[in-house]
LOVOMAR-362206 format. One record per residue (C-alpha): residue number from 1; x, y, z. Coordinates in Angstrom, 1 decimal. Layout:
N
k	xx	yy	zz
NUM	X	Y	Z
...
This chain:
150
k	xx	yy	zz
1	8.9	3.6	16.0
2	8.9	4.8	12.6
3	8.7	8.3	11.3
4	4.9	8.3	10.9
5	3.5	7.0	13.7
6	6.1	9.0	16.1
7	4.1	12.1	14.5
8	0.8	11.0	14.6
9	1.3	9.8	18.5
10	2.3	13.7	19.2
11	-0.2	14.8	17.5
12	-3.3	16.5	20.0
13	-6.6	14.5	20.1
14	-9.0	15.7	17.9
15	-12.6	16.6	19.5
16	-11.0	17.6	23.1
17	-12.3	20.9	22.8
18	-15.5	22.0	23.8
19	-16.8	22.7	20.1
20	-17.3	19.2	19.1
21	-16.2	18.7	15.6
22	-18.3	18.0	12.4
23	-18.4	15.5	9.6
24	-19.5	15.5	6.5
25	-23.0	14.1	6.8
26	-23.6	17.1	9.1
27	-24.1	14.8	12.0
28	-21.9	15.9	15.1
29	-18.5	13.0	16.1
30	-18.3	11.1	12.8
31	-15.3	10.0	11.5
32	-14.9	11.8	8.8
33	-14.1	15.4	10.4
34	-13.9	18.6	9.0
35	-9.7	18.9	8.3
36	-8.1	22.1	9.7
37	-6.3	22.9	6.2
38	-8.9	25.0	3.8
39	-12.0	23.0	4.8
40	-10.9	19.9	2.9
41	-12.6	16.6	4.2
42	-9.8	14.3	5.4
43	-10.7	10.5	4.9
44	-9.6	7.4	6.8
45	-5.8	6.8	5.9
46	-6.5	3.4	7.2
47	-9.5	2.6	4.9
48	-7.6	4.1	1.7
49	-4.6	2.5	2.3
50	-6.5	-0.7	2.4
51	-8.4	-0.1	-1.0
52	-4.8	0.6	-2.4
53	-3.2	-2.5	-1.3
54	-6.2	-4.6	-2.6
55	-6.0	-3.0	-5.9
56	-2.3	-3.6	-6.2
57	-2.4	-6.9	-5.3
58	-5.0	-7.5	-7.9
59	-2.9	-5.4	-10.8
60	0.3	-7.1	-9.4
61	-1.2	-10.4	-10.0
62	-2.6	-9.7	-13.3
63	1.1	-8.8	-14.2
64	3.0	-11.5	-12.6
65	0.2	-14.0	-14.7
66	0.7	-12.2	-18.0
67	4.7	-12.4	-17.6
68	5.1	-15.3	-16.3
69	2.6	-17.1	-19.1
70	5.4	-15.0	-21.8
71	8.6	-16.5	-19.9
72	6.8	-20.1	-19.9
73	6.5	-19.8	-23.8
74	9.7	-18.4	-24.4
75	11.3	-20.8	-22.0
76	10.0	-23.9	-23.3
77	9.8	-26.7	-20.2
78	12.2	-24.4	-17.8
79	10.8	-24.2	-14.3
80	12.4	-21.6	-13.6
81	9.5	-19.0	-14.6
82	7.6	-21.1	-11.9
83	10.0	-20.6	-9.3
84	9.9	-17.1	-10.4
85	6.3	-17.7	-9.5
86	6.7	-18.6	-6.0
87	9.8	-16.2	-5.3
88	7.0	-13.4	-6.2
89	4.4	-14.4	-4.2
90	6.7	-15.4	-1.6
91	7.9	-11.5	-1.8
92	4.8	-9.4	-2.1
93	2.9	-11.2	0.8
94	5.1	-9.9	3.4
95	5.7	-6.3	1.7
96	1.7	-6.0	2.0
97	0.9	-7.1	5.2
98	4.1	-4.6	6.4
99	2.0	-1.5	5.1
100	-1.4	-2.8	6.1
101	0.2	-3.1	9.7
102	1.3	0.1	9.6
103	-1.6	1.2	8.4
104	-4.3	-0.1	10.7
105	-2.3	0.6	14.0
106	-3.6	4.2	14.1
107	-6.2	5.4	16.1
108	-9.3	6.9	15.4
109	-7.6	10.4	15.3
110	-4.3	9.7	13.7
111	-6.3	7.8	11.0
112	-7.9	11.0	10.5
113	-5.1	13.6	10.6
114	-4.0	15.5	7.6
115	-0.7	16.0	8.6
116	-0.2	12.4	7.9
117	-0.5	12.7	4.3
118	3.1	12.7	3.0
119	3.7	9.8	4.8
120	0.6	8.2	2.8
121	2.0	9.8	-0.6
122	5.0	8.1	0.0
123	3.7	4.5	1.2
124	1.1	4.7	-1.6
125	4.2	5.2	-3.8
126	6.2	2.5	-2.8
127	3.5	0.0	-3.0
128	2.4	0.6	-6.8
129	6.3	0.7	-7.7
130	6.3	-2.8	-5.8
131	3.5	-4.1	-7.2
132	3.7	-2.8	-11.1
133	8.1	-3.1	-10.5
134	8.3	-6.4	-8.9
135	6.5	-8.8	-11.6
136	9.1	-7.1	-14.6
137	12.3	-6.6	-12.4
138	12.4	-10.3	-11.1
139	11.3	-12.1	-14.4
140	14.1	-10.2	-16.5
141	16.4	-11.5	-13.7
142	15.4	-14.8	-14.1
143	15.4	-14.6	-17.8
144	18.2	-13.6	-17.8
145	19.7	-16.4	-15.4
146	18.5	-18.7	-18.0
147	19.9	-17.2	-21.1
148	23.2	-17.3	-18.7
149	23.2	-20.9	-17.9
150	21.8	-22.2	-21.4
């Protein structure tokens, strides 16, 4: 069990008191609770996780079209920028689904615990350094593979 999820499965469950907790809309049990630290509102790490990975999937493939359209022109009739193409896609699939996964197996209350938010910080991080990284690092490699064996 990673890191993460070994804290948030220690963590106690939120609401087994007898004050029962309130959210934001000022209705009493809604999932967006009231966070112990300062009275800041603590979202879904689930949900925002979620928007993140869409939005890097959709910057990622912006990039990997704009760069690979640049290595197709520079490269003449070369398929290698298409199986650059594939090796990408092949490679961010798989690196998403990993941090959805570990996104979405919280509960209710671990998706709602602050405590959890270095360990979003640091996933949100890696993901936009895959997703902005991957398209650049992987093309110069394969440009410069062709430049090699030209």
């Amino acid at each position: 069990m990673d890191r993460m999820t070994d804290h948030a499965a220690h963590q106690p469950v939120r609401g087994s008191s007898s004050h029962p907790e309130q959210s934001h809309s000022g209705s009493y049990g809604g999932p967006v609770t009231d966070s112990p630290i300062a009275g800041a509102q603590v979202s879904d790490w689930r949900r925002k996780m979620s928007d993140h990975i869409a939005y890097a999937l959709l910057v990622y493939t912006a990039l990997q079209i704009f760069v690979t359209i640049g290595a197709l022109k520079a490269h003449g009739g070369s398929l290698l920028p298409y199986f650059a193409l594939v090796i990408l896609v092949v490679a961010i699939i798989p690196a998403c689904r990993r941090f959805e996964a570990r996104w979405n197996g919280l509960t209710d209350e671990q998706a709602h615990d602050p405590a959890l938010a270095p360990y979003y910080r640091r996933d949100r991080l890696a993901l936009w350094l895959l997703a902005i990284g991957l398209p650049f690092a992987l093309t110069a490699l394969f440009k410069g593979l062709a430049l090699l064996f030209a």
